[in-house]
C-alpha positions as CSV (number, residue, x, y, z in Angstrom):
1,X,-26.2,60.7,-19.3
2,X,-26.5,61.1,-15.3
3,X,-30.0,62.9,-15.1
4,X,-32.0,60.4,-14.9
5,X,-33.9,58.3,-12.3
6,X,-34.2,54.1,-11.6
7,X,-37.8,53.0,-10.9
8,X,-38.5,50.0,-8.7
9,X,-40.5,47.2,-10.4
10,X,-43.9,45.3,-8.8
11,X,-45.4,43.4,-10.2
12,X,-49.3,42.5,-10.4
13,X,-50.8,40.1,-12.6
14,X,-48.5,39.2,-14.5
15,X,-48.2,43.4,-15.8
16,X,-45.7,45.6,-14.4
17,X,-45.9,49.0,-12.1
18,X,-43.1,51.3,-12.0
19,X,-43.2,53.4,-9.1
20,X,-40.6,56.4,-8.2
21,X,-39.8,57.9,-4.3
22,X,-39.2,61.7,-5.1
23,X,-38.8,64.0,-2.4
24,X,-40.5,61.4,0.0
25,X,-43.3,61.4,-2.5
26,X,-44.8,58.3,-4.5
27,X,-44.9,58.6,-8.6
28,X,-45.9,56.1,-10.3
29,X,-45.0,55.6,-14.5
30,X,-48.8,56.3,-16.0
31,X,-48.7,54.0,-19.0
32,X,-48.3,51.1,-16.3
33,X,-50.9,52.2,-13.9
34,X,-53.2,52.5,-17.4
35,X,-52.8,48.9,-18.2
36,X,-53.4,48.0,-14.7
37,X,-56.5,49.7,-14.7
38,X,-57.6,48.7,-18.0
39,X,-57.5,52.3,-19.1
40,X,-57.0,53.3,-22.8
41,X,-53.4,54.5,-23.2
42,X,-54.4,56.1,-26.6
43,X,-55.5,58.7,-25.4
44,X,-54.0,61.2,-22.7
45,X,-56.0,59.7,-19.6
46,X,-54.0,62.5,-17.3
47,X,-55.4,65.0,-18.7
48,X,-58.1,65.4,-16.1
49,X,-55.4,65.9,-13.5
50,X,-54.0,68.8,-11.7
51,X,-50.3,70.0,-12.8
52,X,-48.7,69.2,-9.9
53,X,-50.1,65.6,-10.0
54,X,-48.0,64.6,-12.8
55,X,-44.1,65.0,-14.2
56,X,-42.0,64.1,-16.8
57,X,-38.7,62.2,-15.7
58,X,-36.1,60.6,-18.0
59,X,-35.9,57.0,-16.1
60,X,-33.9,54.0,-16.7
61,X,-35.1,51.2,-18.6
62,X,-34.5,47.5,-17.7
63,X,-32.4,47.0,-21.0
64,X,-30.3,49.9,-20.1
65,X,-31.9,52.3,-22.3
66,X,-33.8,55.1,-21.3
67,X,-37.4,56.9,-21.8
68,X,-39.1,60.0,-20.9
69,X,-42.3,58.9,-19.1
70,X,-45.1,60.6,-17.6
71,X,-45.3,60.2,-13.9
72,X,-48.5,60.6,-11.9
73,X,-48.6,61.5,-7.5
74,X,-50.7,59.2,-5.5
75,X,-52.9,62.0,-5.1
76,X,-53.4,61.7,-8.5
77,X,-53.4,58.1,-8.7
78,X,-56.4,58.5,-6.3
79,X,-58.4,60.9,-8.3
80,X,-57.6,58.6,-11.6
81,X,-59.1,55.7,-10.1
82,X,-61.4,56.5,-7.8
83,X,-63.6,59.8,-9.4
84,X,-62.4,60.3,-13.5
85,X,-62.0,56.0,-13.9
86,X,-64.1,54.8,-11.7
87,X,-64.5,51.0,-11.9
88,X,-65.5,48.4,-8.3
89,X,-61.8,46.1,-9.3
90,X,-60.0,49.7,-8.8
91,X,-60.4,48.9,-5.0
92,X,-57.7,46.3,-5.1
93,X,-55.7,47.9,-7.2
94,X,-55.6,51.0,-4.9
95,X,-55.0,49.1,-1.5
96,X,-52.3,46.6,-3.4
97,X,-50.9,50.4,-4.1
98,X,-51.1,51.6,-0.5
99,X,-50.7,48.7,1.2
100,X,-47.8,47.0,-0.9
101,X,-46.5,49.7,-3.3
102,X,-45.9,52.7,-1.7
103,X,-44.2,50.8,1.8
104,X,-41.9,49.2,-0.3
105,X,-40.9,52.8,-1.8
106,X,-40.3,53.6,1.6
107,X,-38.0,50.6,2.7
108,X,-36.1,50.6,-0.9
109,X,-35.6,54.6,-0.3
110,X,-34.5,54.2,3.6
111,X,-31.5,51.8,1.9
112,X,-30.3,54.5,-0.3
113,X,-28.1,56.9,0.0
114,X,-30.2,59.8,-1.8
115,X,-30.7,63.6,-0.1
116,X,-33.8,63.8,1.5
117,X,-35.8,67.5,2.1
118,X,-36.7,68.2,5.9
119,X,-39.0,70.8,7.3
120,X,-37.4,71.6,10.6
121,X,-39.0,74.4,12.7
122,X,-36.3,76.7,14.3
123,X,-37.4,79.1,16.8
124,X,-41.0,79.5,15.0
125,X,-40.1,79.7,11.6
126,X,-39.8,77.0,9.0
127,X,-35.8,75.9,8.1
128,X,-35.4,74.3,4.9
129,X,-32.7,70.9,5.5
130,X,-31.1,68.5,3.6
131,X,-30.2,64.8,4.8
132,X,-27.5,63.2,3.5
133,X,-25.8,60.3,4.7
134,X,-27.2,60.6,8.2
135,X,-26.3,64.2,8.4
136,X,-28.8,67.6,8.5
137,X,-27.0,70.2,6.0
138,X,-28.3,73.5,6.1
139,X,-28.1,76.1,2.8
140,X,-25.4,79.0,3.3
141,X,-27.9,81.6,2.8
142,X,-29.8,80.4,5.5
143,X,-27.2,80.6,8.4
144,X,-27.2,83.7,9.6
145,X,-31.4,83.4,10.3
146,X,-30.1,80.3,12.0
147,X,-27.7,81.6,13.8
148,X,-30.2,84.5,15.1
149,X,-28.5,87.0,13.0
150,X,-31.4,88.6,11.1
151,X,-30.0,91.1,8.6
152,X,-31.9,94.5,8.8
153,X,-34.5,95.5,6.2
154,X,-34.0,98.6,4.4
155,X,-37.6,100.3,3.8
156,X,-38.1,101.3,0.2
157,X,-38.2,104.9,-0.6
């Protein structure tokens, strides 16, 4: 089984928060950020989010085992605690999150040796990278726009 991802653990009062760096982007396991908010996990709190605020990962347990867990964005960690569960303690919770969490992400995710996405802009238009190991890779298919070769466009009869 290789497709799966390995949260990083914090840990606040006493209960766990797994959190997840995906394409430099925070996601957090939602039955943890439930029990740190004091949510009911009986019933599908996400719900009220967008679809792009949450995915479904297959992540490694601490015993080794694994579990397909819904993951929610910061942006929708926001909108969870803020606006739909809206409770004064949630205040902590979300600067612990920002000012603790999502840093450490960063720093844990900086060690690795994952690919990255970069947005590069190349002579006014957008160029899709990869970095890897300290190097910018570049998809095949996008060379010859690189290299200023622009392939002519046939109009449609």
């Amino acid at each position: 089984m290789t497709d799966y991802r390995t949260p990083t653990r914090f840990q606040r009062f006493r209960l766990p928060l797994r959190a997840l760096l995906i394409d430099d982007r925070a996601w957090f396991v939602s039955r943890d950020l439930a029990k740190l908010a004091s949510i009911r996990t009986d019933t599908d709190f996400t719900r009220k989010l967008d679809e792009d605020q949450l995915r479904d990962e297959l992540i490694l347990l601490e015993d080794g085992g694994f579990s397909l867990e819904r993951l929610v964005n910061e942006s929708g960690l926001h909108q969870l605690l803020l606006v739909h569960y809206y409770h004064p303690e949630h205040r902590g919770l979300r600067r612990w999150i920002t000012d603790e969490v999502v840093p450490g992400l960063d720093r844990e995710h900086a060690q690795g040796q994952q690919p990255r996405r970069r947005l590069m802009s190349w002579q006014g238009q957008p160029l899709n990278l990869m970095e890897w190991q300290g190097t910018l890779w570049i998809r095949y298919e996008d060379m010859p726009r690189f290299q200023g070769q622009v392939p002519e466009r046939k109009a449609l009869l």
